[in-house]
C-alpha positions as CSV (number, residue, x, y, z in Angstrom):
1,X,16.7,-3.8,-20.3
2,X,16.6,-3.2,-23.9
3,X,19.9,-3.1,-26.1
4,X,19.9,-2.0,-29.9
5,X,22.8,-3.7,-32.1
6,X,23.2,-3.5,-36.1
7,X,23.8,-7.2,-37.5
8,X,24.7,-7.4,-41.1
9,X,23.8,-3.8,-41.3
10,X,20.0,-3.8,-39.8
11,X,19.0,-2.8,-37.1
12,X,17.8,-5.5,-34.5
13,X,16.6,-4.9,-30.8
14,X,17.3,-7.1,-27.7
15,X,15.0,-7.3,-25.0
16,X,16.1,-8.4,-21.7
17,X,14.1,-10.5,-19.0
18,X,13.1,-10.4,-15.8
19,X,13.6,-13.3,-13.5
20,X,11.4,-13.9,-10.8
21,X,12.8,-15.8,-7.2
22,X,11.4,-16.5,-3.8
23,X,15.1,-17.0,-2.5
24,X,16.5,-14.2,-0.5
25,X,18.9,-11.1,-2.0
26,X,22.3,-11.9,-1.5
27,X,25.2,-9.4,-2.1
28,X,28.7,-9.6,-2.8
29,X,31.5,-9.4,0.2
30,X,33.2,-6.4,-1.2
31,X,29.6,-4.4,-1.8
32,X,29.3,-5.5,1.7
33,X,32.8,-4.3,3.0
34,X,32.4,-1.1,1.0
35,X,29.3,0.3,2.4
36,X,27.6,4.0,2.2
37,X,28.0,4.6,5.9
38,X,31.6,3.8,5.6
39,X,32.5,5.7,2.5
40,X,30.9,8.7,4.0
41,X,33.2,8.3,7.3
42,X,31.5,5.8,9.6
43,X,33.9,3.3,10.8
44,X,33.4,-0.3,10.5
45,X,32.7,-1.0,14.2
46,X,30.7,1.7,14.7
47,X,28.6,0.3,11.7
48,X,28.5,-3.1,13.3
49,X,27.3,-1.6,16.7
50,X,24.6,0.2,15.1
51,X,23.4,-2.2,13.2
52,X,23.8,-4.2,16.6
53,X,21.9,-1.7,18.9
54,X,19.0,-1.1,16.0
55,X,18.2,-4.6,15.7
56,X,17.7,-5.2,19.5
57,X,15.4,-2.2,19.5
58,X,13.8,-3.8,16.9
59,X,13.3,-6.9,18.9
60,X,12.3,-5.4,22.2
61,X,9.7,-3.6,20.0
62,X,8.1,-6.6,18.8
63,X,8.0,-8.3,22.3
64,X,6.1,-5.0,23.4
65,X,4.0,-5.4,20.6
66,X,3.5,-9.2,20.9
67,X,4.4,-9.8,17.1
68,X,5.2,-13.4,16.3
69,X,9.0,-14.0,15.5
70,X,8.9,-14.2,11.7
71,X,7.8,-10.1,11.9
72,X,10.9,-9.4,14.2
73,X,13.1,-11.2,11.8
74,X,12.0,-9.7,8.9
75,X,12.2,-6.0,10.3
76,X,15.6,-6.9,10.9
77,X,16.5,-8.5,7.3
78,X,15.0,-5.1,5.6
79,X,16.5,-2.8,7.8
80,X,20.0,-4.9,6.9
81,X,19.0,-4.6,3.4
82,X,18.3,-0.7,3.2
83,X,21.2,0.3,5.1
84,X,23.4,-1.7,2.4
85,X,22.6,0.7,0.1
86,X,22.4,4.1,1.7
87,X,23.9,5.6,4.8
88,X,23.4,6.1,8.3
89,X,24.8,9.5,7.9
90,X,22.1,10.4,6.0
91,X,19.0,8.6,7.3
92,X,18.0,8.4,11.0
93,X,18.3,4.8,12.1
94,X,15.7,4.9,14.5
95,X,13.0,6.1,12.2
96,X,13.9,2.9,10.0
97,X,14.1,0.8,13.0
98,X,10.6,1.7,13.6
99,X,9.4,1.4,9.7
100,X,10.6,-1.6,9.4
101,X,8.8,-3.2,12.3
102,X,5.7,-1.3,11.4
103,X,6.5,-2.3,7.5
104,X,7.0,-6.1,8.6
105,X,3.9,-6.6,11.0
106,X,2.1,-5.5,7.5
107,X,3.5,-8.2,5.2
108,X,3.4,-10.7,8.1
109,X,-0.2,-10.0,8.7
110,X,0.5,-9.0,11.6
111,X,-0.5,-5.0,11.6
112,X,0.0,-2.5,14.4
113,X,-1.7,0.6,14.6
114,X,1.8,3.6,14.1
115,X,0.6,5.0,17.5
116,X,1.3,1.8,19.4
117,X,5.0,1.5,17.2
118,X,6.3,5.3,18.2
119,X,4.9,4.5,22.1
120,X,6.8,1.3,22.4
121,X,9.7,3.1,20.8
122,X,9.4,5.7,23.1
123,X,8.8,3.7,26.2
124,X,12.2,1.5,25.1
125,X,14.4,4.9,24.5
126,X,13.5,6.2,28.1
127,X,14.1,2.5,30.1
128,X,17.8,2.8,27.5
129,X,18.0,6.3,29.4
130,X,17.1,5.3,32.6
131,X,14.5,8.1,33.1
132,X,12.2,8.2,35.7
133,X,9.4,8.0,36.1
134,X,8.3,6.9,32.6
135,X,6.0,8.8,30.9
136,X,3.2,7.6,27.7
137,X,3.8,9.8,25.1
138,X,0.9,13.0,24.6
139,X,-1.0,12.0,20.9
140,X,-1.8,15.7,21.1
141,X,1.6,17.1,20.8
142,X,4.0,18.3,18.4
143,X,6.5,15.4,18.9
144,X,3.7,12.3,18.1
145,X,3.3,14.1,15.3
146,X,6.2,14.6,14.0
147,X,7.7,11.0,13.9
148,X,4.3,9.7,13.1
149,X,5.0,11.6,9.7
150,X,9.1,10.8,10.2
151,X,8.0,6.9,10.3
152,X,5.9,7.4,6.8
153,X,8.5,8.9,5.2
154,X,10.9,6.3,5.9
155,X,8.4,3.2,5.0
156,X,7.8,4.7,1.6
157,X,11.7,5.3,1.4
158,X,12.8,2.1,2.2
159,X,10.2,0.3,-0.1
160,X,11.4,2.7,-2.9
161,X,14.9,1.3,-2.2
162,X,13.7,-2.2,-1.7
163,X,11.9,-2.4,-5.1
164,X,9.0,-3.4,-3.4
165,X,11.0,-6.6,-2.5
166,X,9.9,-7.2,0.7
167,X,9.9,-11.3,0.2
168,X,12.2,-13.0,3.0
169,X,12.6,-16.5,3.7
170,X,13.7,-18.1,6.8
171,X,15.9,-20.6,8.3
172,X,13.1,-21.6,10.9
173,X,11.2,-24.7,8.9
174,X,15.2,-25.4,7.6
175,X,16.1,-26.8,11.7
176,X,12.8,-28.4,12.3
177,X,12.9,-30.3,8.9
178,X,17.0,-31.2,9.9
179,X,16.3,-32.0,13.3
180,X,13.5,-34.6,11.9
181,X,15.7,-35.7,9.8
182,X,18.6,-36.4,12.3
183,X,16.5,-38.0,14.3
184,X,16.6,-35.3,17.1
185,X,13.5,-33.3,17.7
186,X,13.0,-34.6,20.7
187,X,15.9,-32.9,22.3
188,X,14.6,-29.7,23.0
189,X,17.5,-28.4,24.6
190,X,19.5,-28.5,21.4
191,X,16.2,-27.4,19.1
192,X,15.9,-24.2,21.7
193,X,19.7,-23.6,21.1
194,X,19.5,-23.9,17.3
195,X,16.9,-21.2,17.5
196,X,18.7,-19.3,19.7
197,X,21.5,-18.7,17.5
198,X,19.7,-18.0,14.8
199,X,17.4,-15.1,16.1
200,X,21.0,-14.1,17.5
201,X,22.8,-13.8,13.6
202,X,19.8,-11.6,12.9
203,X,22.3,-8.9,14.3
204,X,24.4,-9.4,12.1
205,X,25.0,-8.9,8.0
206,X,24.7,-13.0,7.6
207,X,21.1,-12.7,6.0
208,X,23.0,-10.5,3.5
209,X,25.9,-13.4,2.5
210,X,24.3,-16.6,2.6
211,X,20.8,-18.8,1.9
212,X,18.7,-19.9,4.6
213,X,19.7,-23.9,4.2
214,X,23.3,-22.2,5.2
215,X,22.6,-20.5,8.2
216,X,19.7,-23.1,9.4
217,X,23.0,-25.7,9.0
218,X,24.9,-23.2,10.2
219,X,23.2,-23.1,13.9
220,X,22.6,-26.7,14.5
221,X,25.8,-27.5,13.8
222,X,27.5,-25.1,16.7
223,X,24.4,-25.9,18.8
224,X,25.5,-29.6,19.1
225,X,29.6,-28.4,19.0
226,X,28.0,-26.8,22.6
227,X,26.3,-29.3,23.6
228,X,28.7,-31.8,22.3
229,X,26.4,-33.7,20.9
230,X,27.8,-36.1,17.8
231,X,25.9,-35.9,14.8
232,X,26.9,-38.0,11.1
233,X,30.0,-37.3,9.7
234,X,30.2,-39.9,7.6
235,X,28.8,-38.2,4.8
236,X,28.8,-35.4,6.4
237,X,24.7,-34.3,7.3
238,X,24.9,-30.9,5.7
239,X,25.5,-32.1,2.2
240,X,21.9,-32.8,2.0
241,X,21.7,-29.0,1.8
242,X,24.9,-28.3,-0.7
243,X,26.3,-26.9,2.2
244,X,29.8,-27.1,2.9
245,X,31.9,-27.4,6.2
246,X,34.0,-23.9,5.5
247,X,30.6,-22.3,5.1
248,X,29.2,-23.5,8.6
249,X,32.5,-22.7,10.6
250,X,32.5,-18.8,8.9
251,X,28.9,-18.4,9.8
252,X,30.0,-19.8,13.2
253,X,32.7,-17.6,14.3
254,X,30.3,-14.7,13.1
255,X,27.7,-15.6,15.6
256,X,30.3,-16.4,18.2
257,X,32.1,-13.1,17.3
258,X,28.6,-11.2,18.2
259,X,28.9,-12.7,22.1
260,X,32.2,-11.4,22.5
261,X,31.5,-8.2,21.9
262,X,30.7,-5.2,24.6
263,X,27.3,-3.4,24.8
264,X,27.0,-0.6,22.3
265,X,26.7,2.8,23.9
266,X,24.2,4.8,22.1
267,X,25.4,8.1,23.1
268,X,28.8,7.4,21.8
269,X,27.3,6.3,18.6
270,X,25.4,9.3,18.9
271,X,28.6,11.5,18.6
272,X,30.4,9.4,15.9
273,X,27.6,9.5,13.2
274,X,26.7,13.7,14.3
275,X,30.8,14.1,13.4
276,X,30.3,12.1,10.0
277,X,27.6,14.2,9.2
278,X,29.1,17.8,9.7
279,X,32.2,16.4,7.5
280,X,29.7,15.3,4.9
281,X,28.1,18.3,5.2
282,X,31.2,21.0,5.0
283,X,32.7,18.5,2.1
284,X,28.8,18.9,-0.1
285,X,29.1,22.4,0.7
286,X,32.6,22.7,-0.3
287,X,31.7,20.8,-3.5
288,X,28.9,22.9,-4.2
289,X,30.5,26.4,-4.0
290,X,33.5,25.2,-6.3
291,X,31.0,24.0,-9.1
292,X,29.7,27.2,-8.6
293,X,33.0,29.0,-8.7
294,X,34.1,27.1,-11.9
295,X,33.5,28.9,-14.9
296,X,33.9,27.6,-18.8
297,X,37.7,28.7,-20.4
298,X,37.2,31.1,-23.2
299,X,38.8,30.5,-26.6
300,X,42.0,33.1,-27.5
301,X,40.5,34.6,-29.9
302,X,37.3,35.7,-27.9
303,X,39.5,36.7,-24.5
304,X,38.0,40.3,-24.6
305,X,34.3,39.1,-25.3
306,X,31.9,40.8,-22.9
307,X,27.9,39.6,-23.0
308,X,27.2,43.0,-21.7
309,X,26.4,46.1,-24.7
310,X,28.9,48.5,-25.1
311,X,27.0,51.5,-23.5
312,X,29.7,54.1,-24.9
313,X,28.8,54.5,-28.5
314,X,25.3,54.1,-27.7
315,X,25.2,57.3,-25.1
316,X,27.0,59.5,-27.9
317,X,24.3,58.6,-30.7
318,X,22.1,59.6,-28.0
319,X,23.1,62.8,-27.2
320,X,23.2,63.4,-31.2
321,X,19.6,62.6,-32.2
322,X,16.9,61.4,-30.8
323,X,13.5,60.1,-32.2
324,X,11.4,61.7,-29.1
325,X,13.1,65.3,-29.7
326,X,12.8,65.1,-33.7
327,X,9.0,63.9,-33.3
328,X,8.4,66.7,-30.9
329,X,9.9,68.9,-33.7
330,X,8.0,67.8,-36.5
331,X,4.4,68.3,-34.7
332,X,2.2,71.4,-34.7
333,X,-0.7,72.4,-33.3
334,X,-3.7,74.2,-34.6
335,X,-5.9,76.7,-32.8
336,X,-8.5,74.2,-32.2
337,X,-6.3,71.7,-30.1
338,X,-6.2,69.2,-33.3
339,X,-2.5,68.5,-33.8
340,X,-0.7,67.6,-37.0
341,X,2.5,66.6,-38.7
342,X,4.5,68.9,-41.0
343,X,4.3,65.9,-43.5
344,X,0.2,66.8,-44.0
345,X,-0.5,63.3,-41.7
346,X,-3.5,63.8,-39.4
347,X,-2.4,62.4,-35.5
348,X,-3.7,58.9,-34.2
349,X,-6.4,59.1,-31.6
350,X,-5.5,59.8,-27.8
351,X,-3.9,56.7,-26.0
352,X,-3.2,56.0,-22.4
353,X,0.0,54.9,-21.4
354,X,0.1,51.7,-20.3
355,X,2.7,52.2,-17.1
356,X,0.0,54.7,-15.6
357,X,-3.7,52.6,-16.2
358,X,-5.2,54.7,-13.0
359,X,-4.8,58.3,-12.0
360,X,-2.6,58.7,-8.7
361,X,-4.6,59.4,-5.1
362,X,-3.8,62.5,-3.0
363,X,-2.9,61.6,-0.1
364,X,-5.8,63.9,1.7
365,X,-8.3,61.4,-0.2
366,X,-6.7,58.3,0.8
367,X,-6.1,59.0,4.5
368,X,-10.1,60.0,4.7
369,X,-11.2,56.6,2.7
370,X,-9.0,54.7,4.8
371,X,-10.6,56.5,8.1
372,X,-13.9,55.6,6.8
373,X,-12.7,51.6,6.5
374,X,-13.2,51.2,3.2
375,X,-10.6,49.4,1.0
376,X,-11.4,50.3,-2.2
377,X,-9.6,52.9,-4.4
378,X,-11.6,56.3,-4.4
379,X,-10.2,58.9,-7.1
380,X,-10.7,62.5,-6.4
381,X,-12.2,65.4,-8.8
382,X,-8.9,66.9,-9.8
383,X,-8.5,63.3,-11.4
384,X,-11.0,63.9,-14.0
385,X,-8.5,64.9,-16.3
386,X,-7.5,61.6,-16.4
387,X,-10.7,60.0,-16.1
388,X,-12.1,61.4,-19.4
389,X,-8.9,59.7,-21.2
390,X,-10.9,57.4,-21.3
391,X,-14.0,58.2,-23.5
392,X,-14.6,59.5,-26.8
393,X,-16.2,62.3,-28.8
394,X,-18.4,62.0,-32.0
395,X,-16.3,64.7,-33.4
396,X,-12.8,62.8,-32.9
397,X,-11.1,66.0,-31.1
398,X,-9.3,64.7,-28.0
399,X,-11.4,65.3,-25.0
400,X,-8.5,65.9,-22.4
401,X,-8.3,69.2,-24.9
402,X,-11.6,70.5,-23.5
403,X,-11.4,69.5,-20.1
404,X,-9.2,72.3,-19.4
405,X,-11.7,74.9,-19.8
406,X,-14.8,73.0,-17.9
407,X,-14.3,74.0,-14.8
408,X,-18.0,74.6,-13.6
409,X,-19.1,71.0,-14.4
410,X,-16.2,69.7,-12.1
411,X,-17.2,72.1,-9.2
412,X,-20.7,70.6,-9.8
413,X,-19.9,66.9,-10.2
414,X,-17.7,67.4,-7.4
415,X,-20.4,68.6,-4.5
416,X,-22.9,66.1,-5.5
417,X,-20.2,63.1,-5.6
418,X,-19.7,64.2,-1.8
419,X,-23.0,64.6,-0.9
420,X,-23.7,60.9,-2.3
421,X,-20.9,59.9,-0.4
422,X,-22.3,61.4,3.0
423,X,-25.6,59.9,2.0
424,X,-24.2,56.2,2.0
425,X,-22.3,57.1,5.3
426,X,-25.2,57.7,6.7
427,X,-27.0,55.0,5.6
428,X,-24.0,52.4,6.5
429,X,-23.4,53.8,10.1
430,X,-27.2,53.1,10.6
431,X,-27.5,49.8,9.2
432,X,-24.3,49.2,11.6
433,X,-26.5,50.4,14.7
434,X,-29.1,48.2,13.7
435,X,-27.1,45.3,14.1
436,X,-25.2,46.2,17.1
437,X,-28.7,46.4,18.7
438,X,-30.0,43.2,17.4
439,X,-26.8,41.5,18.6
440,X,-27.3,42.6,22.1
441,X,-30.9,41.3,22.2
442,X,-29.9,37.7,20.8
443,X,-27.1,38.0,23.7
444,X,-30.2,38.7,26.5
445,X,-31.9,36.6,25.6
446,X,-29.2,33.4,25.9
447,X,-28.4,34.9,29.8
448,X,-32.3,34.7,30.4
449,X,-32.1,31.2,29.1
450,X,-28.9,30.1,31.0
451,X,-30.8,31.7,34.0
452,X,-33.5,29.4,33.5
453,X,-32.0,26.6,33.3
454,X,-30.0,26.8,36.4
455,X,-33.0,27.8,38.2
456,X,-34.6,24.6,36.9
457,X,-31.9,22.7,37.9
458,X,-31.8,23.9,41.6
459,X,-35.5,22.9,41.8
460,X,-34.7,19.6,40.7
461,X,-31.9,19.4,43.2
462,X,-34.1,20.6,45.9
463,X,-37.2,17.9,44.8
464,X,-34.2,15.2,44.7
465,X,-33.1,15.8,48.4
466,X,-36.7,16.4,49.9
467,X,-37.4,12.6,48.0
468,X,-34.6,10.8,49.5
469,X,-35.6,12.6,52.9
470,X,-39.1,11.1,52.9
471,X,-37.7,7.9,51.7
């Protein structure tokens, strides 16, 4: 971040500075409350079921896929973090469910190849629909191929909204280090329920509001309140942490909250977020179409202003005197075809006009050139008019002038152009013949090989059964 102030009347520059933590990203409660999804009509418990339903996808796909723990968690912590700052209207959630597990087993060194990810994915959506019999997805088809390219796009979109922040640390070291501590690793039963609960608040936006010292606290201290297991209050055991009581009982009744909650039904998800997304739709197209309606307010004085020419005054000067008619009137020609101006000027040389480069085809010609197959232009001998535009006599006199009265050399150029013409025809159609014939050889001989060989290989079948006969 740079800023530019003026001190004293100078000019001086201030450079900002980038700071550099391996803690995670936290966010503030009302950035939280006042999400994407919600602002583009999502309701809040519709959010919280999705966010519910994606992350248990996301941790049946790691079982499937026999990732460690730490990739399942992280998958979970990044898809939390994306959807934070854009919408589920928007973005499929499934696609991001399945980049960020493919995204996580990456950073966790734990990569997957993409087919396994959208088969395990698939293999989970049918046992969710009950389908039967379940099917392995065809690698050939349309559909792998599709969200293989669906699951790239989103991986590159949510590291582009990430920052390439990926970094993500975890409350598991923070219960086995407290547990030590407290003197009781050796209850399992209370180490498995610590655990339990936290791989449990990965469901939920806790990741998002507090540290991992919080939530590892957090979980021990309603695993004992379960098993009623006492545990220093005297100071209090958290404060080792700079954790406080309040924070432990909020991060508490989140997790309990999460139990008490029903199953989330995908299809009615389904419906809620297809619903948000015509609104969001109809309201951008509404916007769009009044931006475009909205025009700039003219001053007073220019309330009659018009971009367009006036045409009226300039049809009337038209009709008085034009250049083309006054030229025509000023020219004259002498007996020799040379023309001149009444001024004593001497006329330019003969120039094409640039909309007509190429004489026009009668149709007769190009109906018999497209007959013959060939695609290129042919123009015909009543053309030659035009052709000779093109070149230019020693003696400067316009040769389109003395075209007119050749009419022997046409006749003549005319019958040996055809018989050139029939000549190549000739030569073409044989030349085709040729190769007709020398393609039906090549494909004799390949049915007298093919013959051969299967003759061969009856022989060989034949020597095969007599051998084991003898045998």
């Amino acid at each position: 971040m740079v800023m530019a102030t003026f001190v004293n009347g100078q000019h001086k520059t201030d450079y900002g500075h980038i700071i550099l933590e391996t803690d995670n990203v936290l966010y503030d409660p009302s950035r939280i409350e006042n999400t994407p999804s919600r602002v583009d009509g999502i309701s809040k418990e519709d959010e919280r079921d999705i966010r519910i339903l994606a992350c248990e996808m996301i941790q049946s796909a790691g079982l499937l896929l026999q990732l460690p723990q730490v990739a399942m968690a992280t998958a979970q912590i990044l898809f939390h973090r994306f959807y934070l700052v854009k919408s589920f209207v928007i973005h499929n959630y499934e696609h991001l469910a399945m980049a960020s597990i493919f995204l996580a087993a990456k950073i966790e060194e734990y990569p997957r190849r993409i087919r396994d990810v959208i088969n395990v994915f698939y293999h989970i959506n049918q046992v969710r629909q009950k389908t039967t019999p379940i099917q392995v997805m065809d690698f050939t088809g349309n559909l792998y191929l599709k969200q293989k390219n669906d699951i790239i796009k989103a991986e590159r979109r949510l590291l582009k909204e990430l920052g390439f922040c990926v970094h993500v640390k975890y409350p598991h070291k923070v219960i086995i280090v407290v547990m030590k501590l407290l003197e009781q690793s050796q209850n399992t039963e209370l180490v498995q329920q610590s655990w339990n609960f936290m791989n449990d608040a990965l469901r939920t936006d806790i990741f998002l509001r507090y540290t991992p010292d919080q939530i590892g606290c957090a979980c021990i201290f309603l695993a004992a309140r379960m098993k009623k297991i006492v545990l220093p209050e005297n100071p209090p055991w958290y404060m080792i942490f700079d954790v406080t009581k309040e924070q432990c009982l909020d991060i508490s009744r989140t997790i309990l909250g999460l139990y008490c909650l029903p199953r989330p039904d995908s299809t009615k998800l389904l419906r809620s977020i297809n619903a948000a997304r015509e609104a969001y739709d109809t309201r951008k197209s509404f916007e769009k179409s009044k931006r475009e309606q909205k025009t700039p307010q003219l001053r007073p004085d220019t309330e009659n202003f018009s971009p367009a020419p006036d045409t009226s005054k300039t049809t009337d000067a038209k009709k008085e005197s034009s250049p083309i008619s006054d030229f025509s009137k000023s020219k004259k020609v002498d007996s020799n075809g040379n023309s001149d101006f009444k001024n004593g000027s001497k006329s330019r040389k003969h120039r094409p006009s640039p909309r007509r480069r190429y004489p026009s085809i009668s149709p007769e010609r190009r109906k018999r050139s497209y007959d013959r197959g060939h695609k290129k232009k042919r123009y015909s001998s009543s053309d030659s008019d035009a052709s000779m535009r093109k070149r230019r006599y020693k003696d400067g006199s316009s040769p389109h002038r003395k075209a007119r009265h050749i009419t022997t050399s046409d006749s003549d150029s005319s019958s040996t152009s055809t018989d050139s013409e029939a000549a190549k025809e000739e030569a073409r159609r044989k030349k085709h013949e040729e190769k007709k014939k020398l393609a039906e050889k090549q494909r004799l001989k390949e049915t007298i090989r093919q013959m051969e060989r299967e003759r061969d290989k009856k022989h060989k079948l034949k020597r095969d059964v007599l051998k084991s006969k003898h045998k």
